[in-house]
C-alpha positions in Angstrom: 14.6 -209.9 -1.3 11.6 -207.8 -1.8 11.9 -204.8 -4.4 9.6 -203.0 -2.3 8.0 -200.9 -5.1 5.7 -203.3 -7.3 4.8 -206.7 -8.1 3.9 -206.6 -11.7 5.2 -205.3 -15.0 3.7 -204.7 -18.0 4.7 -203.0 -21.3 2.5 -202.9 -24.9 4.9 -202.8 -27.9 3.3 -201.7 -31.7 4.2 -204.3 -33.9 4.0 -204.4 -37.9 0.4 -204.1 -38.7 0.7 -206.6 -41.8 1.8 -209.9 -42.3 5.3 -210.7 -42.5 6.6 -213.2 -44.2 10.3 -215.1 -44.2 11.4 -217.2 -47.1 8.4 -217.5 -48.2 5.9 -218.8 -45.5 4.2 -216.3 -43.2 4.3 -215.6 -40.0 0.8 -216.3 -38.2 1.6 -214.9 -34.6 4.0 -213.3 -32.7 3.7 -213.7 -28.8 6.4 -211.5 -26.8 8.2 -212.5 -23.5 8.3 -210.3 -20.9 11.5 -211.6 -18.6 10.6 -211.3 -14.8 13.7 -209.4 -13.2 14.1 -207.5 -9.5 11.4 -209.9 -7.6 8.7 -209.2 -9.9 5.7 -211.6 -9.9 4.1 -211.1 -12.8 5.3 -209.9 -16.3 2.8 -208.9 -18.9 3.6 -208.4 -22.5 1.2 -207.0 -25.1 2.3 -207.0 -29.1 0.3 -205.8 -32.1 0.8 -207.8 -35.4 -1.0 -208.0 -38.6 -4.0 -206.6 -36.9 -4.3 -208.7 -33.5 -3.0 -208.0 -30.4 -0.9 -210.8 -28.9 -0.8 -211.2 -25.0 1.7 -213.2 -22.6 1.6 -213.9 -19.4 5.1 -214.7 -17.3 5.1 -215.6 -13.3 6.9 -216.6 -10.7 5.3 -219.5 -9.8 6.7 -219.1 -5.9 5.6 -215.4 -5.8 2.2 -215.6 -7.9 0.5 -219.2 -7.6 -2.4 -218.3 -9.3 -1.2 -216.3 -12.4 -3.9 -218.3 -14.1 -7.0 -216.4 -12.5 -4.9 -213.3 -12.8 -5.0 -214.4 -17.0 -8.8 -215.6 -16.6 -9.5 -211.9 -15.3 -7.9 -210.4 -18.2 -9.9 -212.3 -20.8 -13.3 -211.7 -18.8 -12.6 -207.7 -19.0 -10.9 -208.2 -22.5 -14.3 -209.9 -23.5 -16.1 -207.0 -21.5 -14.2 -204.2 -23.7 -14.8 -206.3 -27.1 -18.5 -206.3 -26.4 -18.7 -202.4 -25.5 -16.7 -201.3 -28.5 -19.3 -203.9 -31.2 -16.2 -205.9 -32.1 -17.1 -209.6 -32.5 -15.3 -212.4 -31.3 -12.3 -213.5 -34.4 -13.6 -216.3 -36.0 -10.8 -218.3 -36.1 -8.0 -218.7 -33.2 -4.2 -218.6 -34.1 -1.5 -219.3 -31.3 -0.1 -221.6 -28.5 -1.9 -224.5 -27.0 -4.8 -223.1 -24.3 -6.3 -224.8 -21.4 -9.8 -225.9 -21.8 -12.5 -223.3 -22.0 -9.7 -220.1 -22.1 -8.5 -218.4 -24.9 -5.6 -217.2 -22.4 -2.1 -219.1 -22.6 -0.3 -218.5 -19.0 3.5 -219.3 -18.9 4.5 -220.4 -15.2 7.8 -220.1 -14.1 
């Protein structure tokens, strides 16, 4: 059943801007889930913490096979935007397990 009025869904939620830290040990990263509902193919979430920004990718495998260029995209304009605004790259990567040559993790459903 097609919903008719979109295909993707994204939202950007501000998270605590400093490190938080539970019995003790801190927490390094903090990747949200966005939950594909209605026939959406594609669910984006975006969370600040402790001054990153955190980005998940969620598809429906049957309704978006190739969720992974859709990710490679975002990193080439996310690259694009770092560049314009002088920011260099971090110099040390924190979060899941990537494919070869992609700083993007892609969850398939």
């Amino acid at each position: 059943m097609n919903n008719g009025l979109g295909n993707i869904v994204c939202t950007n939620v501000p998270g605590p801007m400093i490190p938080l830290y539970t019995v003790g040990h801190r927490m390094l990263a903090h990747y949200p889930i966005m939950p594909i509902a209605w026939n959406m193919g594609i669910g984006c979430a975006v969370m600040s913490y402790d001054q990153r920004l955190f980005v998940t990718f969620v598809a429906d495998a049957a309704a978006a096979p190739d969720v992974s260029v859709f990710a490679r995209f975002m990193e080439e304009s996310f690259e694009e935007l770092r560049t314009a605004a002088g920011v260099p790259p971090a110099e040390e990567e924190i979060g899941a397990e990537r494919a070869p040559g992609s700083d993007v993790t892609a969850l398939v459903a």
